[in-house]
KEVEXNU-355179 format. One line per 3 residues: their letters; for each residue x, y, z of N, C-alpha, C. Coordinates in nm, 2 decimals, decimal comma. Example, Ala and Ser with C-alpha at 12.3 -4.5 7.8 and 13.67 -1.06 7.14 Angstrom:
as = 1,32/-0,57/0,78/1,23/-0,45/0,78/1,32/-0,33/0,78 | 1,28/-0,22/0,71/1,37/-0,11/0,71/1,29/0,00/0,79
! end
This chain:
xxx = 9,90/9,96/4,73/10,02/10,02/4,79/9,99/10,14/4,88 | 10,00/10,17/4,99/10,01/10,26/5,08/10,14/10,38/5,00 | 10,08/10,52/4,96/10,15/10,54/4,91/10,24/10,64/5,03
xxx = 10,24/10,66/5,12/10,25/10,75/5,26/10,41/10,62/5,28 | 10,33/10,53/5,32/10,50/10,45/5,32/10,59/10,43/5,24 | 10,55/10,40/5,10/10,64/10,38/4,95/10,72/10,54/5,00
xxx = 10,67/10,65/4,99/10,76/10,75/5,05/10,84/10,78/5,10 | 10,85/10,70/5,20/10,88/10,66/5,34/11,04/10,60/5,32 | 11,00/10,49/5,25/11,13/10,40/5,18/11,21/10,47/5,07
xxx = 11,09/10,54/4,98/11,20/10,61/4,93/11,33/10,68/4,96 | 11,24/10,76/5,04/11,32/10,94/5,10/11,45/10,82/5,15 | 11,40/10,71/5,25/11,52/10,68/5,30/11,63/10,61/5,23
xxx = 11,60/10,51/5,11/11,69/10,50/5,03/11,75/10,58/4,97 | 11,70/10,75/4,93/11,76/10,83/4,86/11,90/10,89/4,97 | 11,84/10,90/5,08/11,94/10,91/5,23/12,06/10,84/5,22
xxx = 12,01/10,68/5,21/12,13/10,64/5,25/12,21/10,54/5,13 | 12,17/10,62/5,00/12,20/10,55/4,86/12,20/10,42/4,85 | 12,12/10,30/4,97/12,16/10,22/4,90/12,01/10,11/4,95
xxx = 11,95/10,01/4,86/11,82/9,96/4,90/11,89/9,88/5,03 | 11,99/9,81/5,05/12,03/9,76/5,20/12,05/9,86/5,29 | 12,11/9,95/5,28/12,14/9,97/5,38/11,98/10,07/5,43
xxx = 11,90/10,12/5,38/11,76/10,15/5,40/11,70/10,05/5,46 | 11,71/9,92/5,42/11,63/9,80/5,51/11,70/9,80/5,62 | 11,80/9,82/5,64/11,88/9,81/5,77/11,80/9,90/5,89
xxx = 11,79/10,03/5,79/11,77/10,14/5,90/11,64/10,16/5,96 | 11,54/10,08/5,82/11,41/10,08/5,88/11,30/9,93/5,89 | 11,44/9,85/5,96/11,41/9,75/6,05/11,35/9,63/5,93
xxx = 11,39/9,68/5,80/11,24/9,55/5,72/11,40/9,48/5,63 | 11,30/9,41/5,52/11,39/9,36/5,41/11,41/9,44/5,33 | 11,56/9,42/5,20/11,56/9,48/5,13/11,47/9,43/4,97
xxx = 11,41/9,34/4,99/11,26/9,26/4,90/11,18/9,36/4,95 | 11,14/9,39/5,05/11,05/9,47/5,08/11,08/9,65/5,05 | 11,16/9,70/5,06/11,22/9,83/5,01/11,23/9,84/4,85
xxx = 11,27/9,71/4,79/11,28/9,70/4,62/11,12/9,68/4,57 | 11,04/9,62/4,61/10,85/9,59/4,62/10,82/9,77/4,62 | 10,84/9,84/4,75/10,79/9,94/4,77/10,82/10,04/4,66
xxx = 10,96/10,06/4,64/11,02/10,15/4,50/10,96/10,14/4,37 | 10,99/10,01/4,36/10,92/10,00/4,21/10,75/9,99/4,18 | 10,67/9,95/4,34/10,55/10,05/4,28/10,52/10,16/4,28
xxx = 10,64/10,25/4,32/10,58/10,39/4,33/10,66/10,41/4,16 | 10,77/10,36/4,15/10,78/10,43/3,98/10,67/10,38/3,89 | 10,63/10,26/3,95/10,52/10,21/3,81/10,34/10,30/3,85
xxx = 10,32/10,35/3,98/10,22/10,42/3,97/10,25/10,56/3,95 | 10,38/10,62/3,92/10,41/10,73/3,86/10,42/10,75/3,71 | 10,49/10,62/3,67/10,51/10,60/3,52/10,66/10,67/3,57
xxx = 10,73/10,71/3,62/10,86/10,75/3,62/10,96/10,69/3,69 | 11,11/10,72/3,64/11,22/10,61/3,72/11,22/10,71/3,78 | 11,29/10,67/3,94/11,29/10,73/4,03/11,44/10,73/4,07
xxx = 11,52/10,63/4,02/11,66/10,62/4,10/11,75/10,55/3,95 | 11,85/10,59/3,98/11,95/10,49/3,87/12,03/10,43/3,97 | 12,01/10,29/3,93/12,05/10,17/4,05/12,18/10,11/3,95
xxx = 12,28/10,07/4,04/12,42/10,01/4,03/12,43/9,96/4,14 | 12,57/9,87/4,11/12,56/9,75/4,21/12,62/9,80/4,38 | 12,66/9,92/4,36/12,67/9,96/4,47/12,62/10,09/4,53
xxx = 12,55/10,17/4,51/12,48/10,27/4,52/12,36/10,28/4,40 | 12,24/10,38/4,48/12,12/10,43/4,39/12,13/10,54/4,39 | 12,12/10,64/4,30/12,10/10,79/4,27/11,98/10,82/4,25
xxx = 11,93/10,93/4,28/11,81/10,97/4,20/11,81/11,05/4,06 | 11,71/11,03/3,95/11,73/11,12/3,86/11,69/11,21/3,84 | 11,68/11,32/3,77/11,69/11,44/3,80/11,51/11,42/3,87
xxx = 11,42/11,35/3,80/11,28/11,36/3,82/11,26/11,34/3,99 | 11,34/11,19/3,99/11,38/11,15/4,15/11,40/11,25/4,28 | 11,49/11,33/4,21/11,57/11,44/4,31/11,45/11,52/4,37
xxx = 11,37/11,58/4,23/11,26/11,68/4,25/11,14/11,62/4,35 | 11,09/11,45/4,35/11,02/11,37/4,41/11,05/11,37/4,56 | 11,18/11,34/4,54/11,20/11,34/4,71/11,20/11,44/4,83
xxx = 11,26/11,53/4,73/11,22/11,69/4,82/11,08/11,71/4,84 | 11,01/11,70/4,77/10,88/11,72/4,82/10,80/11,60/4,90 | 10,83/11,48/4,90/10,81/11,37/4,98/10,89/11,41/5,11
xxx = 10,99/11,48/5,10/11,09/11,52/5,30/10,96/11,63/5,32 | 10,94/11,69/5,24/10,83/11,81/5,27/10,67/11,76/5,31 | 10,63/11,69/5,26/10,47/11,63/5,27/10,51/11,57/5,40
xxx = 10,63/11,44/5,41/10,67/11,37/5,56/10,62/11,47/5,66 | 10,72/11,55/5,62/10,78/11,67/5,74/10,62/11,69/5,79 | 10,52/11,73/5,68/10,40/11,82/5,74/10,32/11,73/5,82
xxx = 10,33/11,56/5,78/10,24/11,45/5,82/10,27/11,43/5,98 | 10,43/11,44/6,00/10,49/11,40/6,08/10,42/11,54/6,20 | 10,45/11,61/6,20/10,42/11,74/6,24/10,29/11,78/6,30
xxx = 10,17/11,73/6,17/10,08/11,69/6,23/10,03/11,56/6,33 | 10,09/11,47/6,32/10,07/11,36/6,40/10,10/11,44/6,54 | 10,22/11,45/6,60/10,30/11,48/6,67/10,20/11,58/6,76
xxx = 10,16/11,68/6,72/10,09/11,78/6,74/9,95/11,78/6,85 | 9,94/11,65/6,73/9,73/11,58/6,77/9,82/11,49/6,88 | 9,93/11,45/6,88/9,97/11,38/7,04/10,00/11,44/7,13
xxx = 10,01/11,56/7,10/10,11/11,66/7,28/10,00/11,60/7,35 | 10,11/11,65/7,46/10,02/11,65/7,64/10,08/11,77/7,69 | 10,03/11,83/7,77/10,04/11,89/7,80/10,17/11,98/7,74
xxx = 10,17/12,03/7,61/10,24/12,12/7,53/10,39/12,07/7,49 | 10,37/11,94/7,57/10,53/11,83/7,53/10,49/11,75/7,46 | 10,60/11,73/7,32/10,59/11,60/7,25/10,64/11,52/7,29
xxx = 10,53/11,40/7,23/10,58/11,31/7,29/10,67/11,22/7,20 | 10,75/11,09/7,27/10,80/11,01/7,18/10,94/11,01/7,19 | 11,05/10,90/7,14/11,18/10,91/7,14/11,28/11,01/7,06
xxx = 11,38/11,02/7,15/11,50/11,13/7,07/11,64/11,02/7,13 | 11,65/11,02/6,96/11,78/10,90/6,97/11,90/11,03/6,92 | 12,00/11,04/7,00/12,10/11,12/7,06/12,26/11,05/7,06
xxx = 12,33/11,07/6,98/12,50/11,00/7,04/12,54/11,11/7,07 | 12,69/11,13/7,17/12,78/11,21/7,26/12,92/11,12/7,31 | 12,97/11,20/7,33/13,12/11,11/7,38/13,06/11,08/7,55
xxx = 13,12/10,93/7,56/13,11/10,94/7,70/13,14/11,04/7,82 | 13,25/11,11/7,82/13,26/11,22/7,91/13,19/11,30/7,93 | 13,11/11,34/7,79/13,04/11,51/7,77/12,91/11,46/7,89
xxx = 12,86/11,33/7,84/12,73/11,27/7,86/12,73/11,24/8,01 | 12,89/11,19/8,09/12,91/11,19/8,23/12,86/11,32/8,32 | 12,96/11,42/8,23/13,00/11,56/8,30/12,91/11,68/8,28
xxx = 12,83/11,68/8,15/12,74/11,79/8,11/12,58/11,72/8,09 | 12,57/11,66/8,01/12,44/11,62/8,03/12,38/11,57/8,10 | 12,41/11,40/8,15/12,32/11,34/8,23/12,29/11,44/8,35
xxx = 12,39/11,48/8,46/12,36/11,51/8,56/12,26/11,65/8,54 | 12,21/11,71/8,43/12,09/11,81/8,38/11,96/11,78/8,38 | 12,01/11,60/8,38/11,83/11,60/8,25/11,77/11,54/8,35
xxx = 11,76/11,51/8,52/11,63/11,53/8,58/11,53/11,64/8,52 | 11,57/11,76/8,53/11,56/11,87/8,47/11,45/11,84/8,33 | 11,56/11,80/8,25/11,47/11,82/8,11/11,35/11,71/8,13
xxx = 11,37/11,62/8,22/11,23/11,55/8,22/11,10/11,60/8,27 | 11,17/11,69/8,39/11,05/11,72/8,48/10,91/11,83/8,36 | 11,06/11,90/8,26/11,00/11,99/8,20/10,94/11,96/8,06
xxx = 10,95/11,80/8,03/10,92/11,72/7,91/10,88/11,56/7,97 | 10,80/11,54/8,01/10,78/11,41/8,08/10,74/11,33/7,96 | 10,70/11,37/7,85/10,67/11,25/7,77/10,76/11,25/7,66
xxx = 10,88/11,28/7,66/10,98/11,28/7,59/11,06/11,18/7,60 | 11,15/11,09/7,53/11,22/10,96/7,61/11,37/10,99/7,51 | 11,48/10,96/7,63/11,58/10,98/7,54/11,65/10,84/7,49
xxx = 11,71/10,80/7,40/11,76/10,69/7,35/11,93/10,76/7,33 | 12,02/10,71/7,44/12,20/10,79/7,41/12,28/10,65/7,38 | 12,31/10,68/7,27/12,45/10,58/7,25/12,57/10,68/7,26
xxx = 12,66/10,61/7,36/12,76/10,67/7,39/12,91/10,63/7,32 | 12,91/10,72/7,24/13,02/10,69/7,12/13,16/10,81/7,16 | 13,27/10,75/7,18/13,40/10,88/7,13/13,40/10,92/7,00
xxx = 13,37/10,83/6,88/13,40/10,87/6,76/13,22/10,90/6,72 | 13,28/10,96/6,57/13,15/11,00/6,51/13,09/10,86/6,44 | 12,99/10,86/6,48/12,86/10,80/6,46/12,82/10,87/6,31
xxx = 12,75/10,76/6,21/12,76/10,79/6,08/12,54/10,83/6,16 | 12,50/10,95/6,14/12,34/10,96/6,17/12,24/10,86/6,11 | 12,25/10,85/5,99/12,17/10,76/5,89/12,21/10,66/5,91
xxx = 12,30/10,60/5,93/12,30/10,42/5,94/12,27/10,39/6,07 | 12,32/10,48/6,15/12,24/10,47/6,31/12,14/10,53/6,34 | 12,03/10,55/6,24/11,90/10,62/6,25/11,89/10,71/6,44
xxx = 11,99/10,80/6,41/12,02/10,91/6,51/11,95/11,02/6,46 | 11,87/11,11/6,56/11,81/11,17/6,52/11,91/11,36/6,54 | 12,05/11,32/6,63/12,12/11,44/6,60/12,27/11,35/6,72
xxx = 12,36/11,44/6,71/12,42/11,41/6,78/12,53/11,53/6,86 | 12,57/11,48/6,96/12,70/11,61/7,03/12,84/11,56/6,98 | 12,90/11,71/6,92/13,02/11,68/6,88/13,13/11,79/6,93
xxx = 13,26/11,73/6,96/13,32/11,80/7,04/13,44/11,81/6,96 | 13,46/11,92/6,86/13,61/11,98/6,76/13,56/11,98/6,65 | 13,64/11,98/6,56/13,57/12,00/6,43/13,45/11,95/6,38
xxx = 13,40/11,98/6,25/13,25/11,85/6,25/13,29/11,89/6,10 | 13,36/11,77/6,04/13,37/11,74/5,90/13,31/11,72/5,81 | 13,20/11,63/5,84/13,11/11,53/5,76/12,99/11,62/5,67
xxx = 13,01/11,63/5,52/12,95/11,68/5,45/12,77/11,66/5,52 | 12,71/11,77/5,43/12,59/11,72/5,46/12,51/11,77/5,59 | 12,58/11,76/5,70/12,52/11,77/5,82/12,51/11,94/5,86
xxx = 12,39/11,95/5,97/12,40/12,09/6,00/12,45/12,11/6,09 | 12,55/12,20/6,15/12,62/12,18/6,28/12,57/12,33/6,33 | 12,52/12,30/6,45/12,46/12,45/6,52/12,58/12,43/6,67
xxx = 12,69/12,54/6,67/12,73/12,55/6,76/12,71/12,59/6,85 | 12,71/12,53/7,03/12,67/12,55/7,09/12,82/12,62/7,21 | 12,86/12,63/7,18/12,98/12,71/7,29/13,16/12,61/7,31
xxx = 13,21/12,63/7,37/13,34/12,56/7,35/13,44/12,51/7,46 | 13,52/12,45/7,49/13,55/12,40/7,59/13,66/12,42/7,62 | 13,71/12,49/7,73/13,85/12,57/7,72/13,95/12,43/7,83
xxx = 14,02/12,42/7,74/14,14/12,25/7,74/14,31/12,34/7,82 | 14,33/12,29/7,92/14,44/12,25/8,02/14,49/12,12/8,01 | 14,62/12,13/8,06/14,67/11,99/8,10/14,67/12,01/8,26
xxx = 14,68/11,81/8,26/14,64/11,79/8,44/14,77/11,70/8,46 | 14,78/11,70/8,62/14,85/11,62/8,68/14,78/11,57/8,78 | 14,79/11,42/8,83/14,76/11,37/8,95/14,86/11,39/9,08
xxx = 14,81/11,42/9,20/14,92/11,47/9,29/15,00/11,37/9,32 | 14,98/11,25/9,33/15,07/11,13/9,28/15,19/11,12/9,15 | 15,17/11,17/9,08/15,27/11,22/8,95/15,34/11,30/8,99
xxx = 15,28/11,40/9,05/15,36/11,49/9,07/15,46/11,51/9,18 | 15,41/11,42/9,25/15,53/11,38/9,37/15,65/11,30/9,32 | 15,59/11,22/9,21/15,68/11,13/9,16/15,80/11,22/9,08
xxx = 15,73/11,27/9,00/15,80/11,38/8,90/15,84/11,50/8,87 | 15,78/11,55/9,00/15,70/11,73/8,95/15,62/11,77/8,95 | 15,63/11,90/8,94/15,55/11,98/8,85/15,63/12,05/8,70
xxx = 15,56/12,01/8,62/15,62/12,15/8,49/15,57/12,24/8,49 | 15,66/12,37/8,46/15,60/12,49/8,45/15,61/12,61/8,30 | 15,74/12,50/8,24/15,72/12,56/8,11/15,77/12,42/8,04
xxx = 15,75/12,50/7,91/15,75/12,36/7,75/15,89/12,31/7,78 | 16,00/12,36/7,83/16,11/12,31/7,83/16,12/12,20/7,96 | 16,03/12,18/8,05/16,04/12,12/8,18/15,98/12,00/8,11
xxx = 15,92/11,98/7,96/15,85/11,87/7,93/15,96/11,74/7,94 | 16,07/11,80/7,88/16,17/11,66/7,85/16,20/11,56/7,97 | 16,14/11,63/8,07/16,16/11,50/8,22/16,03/11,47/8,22
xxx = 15,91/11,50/8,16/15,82/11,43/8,21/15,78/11,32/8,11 | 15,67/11,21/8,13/15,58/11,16/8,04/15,46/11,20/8,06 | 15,36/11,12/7,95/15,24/11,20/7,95/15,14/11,02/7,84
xxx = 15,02/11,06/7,92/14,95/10,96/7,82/14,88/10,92/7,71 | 14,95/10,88/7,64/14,93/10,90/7,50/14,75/10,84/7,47 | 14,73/10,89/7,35/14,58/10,85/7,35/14,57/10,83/7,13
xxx = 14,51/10,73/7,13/14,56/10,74/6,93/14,33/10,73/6,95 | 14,31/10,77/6,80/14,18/10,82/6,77/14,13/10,69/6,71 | 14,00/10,70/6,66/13,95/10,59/6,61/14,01/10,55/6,48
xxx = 14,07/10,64/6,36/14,17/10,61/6,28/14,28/10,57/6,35 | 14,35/10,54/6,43/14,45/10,50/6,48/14,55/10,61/6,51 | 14,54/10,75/6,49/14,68/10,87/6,49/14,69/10,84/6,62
xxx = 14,80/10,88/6,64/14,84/10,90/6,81/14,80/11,09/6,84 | 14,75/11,12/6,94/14,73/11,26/6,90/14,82/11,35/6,98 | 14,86/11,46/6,88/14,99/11,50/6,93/14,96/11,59/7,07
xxx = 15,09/11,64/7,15/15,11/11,74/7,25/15,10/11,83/7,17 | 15,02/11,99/7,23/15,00/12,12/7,13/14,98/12,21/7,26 | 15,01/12,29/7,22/15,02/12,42/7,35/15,02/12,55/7,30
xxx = 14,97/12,63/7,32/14,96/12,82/7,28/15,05/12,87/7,36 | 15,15/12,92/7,34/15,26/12,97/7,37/15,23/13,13/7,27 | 15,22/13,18/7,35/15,11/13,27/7,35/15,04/13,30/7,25
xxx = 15,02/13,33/7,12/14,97/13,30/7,00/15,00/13,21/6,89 | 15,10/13,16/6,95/15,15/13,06/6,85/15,20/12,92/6,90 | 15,13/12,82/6,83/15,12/12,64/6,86/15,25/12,61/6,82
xxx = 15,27/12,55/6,96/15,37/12,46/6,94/15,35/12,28/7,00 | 15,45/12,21/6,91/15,38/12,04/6,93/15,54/12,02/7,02 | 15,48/11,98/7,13/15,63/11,89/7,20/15,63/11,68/7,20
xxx = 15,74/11,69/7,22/15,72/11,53/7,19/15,75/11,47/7,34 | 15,66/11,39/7,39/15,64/11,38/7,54/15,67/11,24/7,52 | 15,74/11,15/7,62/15,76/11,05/7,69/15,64/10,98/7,70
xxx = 15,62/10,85/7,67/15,49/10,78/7,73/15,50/10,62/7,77 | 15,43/10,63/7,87/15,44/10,46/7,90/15,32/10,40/7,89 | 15,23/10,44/7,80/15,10/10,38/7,82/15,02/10,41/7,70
xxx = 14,94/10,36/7,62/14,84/10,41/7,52/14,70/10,37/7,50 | 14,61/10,44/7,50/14,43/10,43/7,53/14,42/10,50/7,37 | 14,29/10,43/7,35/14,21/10,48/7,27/14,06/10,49/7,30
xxx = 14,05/10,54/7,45/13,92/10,57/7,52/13,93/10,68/7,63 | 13,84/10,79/7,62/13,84/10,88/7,69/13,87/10,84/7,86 | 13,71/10,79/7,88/13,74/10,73/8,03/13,90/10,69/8,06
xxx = 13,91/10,59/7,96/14,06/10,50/8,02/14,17/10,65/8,02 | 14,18/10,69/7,94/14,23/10,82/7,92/14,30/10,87/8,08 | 14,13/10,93/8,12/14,13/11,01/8,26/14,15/10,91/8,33
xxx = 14,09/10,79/8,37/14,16/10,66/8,49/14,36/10,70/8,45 | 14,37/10,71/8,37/14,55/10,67/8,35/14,59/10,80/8,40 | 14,53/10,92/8,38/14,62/11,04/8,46/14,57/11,05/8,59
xxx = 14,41/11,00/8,69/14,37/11,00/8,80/14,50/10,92/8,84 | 14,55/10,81/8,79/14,60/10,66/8,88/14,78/10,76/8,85 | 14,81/10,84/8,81/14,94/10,94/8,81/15,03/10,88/8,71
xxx = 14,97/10,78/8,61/15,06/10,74/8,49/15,10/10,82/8,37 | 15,05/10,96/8,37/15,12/11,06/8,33/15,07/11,16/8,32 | 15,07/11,29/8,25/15,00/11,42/8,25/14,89/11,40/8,14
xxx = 14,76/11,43/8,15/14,65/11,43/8,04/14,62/11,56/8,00 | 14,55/11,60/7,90/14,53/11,72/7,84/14,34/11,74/7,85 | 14,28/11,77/7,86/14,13/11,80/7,90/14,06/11,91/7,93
xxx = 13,93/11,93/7,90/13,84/12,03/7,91/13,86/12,04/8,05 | 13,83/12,17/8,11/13,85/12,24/8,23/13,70/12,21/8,30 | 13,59/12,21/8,18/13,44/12,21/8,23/13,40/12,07/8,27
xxx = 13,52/12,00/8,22/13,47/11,82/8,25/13,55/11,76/8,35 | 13,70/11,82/8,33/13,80/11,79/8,44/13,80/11,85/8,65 | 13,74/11,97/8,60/13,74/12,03/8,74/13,69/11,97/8,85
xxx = 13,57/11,88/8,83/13,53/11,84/8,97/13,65/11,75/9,02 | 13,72/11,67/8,95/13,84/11,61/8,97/13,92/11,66/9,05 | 13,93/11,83/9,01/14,05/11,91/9,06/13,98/11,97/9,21
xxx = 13,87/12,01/9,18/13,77/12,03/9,34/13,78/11,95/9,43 | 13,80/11,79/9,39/13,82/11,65/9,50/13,95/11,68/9,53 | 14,04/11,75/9,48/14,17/11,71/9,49/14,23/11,59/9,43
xxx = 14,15/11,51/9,30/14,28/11,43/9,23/14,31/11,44/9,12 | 14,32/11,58/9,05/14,36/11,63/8,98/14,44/11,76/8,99 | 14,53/11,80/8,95/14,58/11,97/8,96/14,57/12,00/8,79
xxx = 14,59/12,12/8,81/14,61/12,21/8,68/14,73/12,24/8,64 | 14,81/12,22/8,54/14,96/12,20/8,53/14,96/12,30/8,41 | 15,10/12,36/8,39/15,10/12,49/8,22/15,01/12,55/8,24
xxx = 14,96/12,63/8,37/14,83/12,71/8,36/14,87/12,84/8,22 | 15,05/12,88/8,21/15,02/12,96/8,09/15,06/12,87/7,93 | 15,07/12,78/7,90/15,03/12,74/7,82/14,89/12,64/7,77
xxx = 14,82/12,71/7,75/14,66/12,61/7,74/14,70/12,57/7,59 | 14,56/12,53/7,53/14,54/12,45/7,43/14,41/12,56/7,36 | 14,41/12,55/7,21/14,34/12,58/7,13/14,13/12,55/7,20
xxx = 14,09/12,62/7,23/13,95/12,62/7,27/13,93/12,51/7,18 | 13,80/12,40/7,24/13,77/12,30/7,16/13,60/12,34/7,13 | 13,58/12,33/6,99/13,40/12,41/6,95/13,33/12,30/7,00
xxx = 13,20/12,30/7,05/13,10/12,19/7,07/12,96/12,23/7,00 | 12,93/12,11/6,90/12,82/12,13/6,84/12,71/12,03/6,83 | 12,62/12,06/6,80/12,48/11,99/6,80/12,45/11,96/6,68
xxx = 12,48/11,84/6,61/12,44/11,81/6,45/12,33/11,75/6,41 | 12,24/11,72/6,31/12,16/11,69/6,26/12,11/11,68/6,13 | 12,08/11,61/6,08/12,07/11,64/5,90/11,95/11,74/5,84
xxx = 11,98/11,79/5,76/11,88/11,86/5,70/11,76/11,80/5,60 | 11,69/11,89/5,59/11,59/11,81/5,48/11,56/11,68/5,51 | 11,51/11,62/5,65/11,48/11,54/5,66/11,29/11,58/5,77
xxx = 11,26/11,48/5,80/11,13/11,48/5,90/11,17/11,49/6,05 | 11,17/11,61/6,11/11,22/11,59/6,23/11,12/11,65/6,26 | 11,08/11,52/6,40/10,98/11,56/6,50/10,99/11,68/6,62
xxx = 10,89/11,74/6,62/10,94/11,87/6,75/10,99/11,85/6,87 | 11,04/11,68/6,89/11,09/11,68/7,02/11,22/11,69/7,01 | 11,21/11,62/6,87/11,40/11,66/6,84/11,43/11,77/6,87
xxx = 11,38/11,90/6,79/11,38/12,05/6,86/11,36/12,06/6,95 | 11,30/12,03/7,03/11,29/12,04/7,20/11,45/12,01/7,26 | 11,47/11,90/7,21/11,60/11,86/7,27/11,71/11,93/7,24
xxx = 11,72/11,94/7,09/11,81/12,07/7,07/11,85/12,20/7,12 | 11,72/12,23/7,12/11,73/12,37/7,21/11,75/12,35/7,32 | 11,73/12,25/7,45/11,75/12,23/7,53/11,89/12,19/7,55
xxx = 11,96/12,13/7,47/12,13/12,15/7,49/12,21/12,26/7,45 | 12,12/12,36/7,39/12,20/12,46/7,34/12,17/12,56/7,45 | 12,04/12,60/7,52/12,07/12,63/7,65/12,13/12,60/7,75
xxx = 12,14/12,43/7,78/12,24/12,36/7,87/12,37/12,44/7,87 | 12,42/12,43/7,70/12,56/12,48/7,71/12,61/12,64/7,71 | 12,49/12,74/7,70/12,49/12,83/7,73/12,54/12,89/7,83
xxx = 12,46/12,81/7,97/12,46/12,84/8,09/12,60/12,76/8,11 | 12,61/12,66/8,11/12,71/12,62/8,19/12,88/12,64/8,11 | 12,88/12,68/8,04/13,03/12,69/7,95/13,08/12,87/7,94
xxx = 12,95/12,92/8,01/12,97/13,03/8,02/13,11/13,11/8,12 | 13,12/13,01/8,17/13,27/13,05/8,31/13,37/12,99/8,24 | 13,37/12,90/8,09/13,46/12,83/8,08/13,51/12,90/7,94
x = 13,45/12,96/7,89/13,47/13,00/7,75/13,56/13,14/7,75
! end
C-alpha cells in the first residue's frame, strides 16, 4: 500500500462524506477508494470512518487522523511545489469559478498581467452564475459576488460593488426617464429569477431605508449576460454593478437612471476551504485578486 495515497483518499472521502462521490473527484473507482480505506484501517488496526448507506463519518480516532494527514499533505505538497519553482513562480493549475460578468469585466481583461508576472501558473475558470459546490468540483477557490452562505468555507473579502439601475437610450425614448420610486408605475423592468427559481425583487435605498417596488415586466432570464443583452436591446430597466456596467455607459448604450436611489453595496469575496492542501499558486492567485480588487473598486466603493 502506498501509504502517501491511502491518505490522499482518505482526507478526500472525509471532505466529501461519501466513498462515491471521492472517486468522482479524484478521477478513480469507488472499488478503488473502498481497497485504499480499508488498508489503511487494517495497517492501523483502527476504524477510520462509520459508513451508512449514505454518508461516512469519521470517528472520533478518524477525525484526529485526518487532521494530521491535511497537515503532513499540506507539508508534502508544499515541498514538492517548492523543489518545482522557476523562477520564484509556482508552478501548475489553479482551478477558479466566477460569474460570467465578473470574469468578462474584472478579471480576464487583468490577467495578461498576472501571466507575465507568473508564467508557469495556468488558470482552469468555469464560468458559473450560481455557486459551485468546491469539493465536488474539485475547485481550488472561487469569486463570489453577495452573501457567501455555505458553511465551512473561508470567505476573505475583497471589496464591493456599488449597484445602479440602467436604461438603454432606446427605452428611454420609448418610455422615459424615471426619476423617482413613484415614476416606477409607468415603467417595466427585466425580471431575472435565481438558480432556485425566486424572481428577484426591485430594492432601492431611499435614503436609509429599503424599499421593494413592484415593476412591470415583459420578459424573464435566469442569466446574467441575457440579463444585460435585454436592457442593452431597451426591453426594460436592469439593476447592476456600476464597475461592470460603465463601459456600456462610456459607449453610450447604457444610462444611469435613480442616480438618488441606489441599491444596497454588493460584498465580493474570494472563497476557499480550509484545512485542506493548498498549493502556493493557489495563494498566488488569491492574493492576486484581492489586489486586483483593491485597485480597481476603489472609485467604486
Amino acid at each position: 500500500m502506498d501509504k502517501i495515497s491511502a491518505m490522499k483518499v482518505y482526507v478526500k472521502v472525509v471532505e466529501t462524506t461519501s466513498f462515491t462521490r471521492a472517486a468522482e473527484v479524484l478521477h478513480t473507482s469507488a472499488v478503488y477508494v473502498t481497497r485504499m480505506v480499508q488498508a489503511l484501517e487494517s495497517d492501523l488496526g483502527v476504524k477510520l470512518l462509520n459508513r451508512t448507506t449514505r454518508r461516512s463519518k469519521p470517528t472520533d480516532a478518524g477525525l484526529r487522523y485526518y487532521e494530521r494527514c491535511v497537515a503532513l499533505l499540506r507539508d508534502i505538497d508544499e515541498m514538492d511545489t517548492d523543489a518545482q519553482a522557476s523562477k520564484g513562480s509556482q508552478s501548475g493549475t489553479v482551478r477558479v469559478s466566477m460569474p460570467s460578468l465578473v470574469a468578462k469585466s474584472t478579471v480576464i481583461p487583468e490577467l495578461p498581467k498576472f501571466f507575465a508576472e507568473n508564467p508557469d501558473i495556468r488558470l482552469d475558470i468555469s464560468i458559473a452564475d450560481q455557486h459551485l459546490d468546491l469539493i465536488e468540483e474539485g475547485l481550488d477557490c472561487a469569486l463570489r459576488v453577495g452573501t457567501v452562505s455555505e458553511p465551512g468555507l473561508v470567505a476573505k473579502k475583497v471589496g464591493h460593488y456599488k449597484t445602479l439601475t440602467f436604461a438603454s437610450p432606446d427605452y428611454i425614448r420609448a418610455y422615459g426617464e424615471p426619476f423617482s420610486l413613484g415614476d416606477l408605475s409607468d415603467h417595466i423592468g427585466v425580471s431575472y429569477a435565481t438558480k432556485s427559481g425566486r424572481i428577484r425583487s426591485w430594492e432601492f435605498l431611499d435614503g436609509d431605508v429599503v424599499r421593494s417596488v413592484s415593476l412591470k415586466s415583459a420578459i424573464l432570464v435566469n442569466d446574467q449576460d441575457t440579463y444585460v443583452a435585454c436592457g442593452l436591446a431597451g426591453l426594460g430597466l436592469i439593476q447592476g454593478s456600476t464597475f461592470i456596467l460603465d463601459a456600456h455607459v462610456r459607449a453610450g448604450r447604457l444610462n444611469k437612471v435613480l442616480r438618488d436611489y441606489p441599491l444596497n453595496p454588493r460584498p465580493v469575496f474570494v472563497v476557499y476551504m480550509p484545512n485542506r492542501t493548498r498549493p502556493k499558486r493557489v495563494d498566488i492567485f488569491i492574493d492576486w485578486l484581492v489586489d486586483l480588487y483593491s485597485v480597481h473598486l476603489a472609485d467604486s466603493s
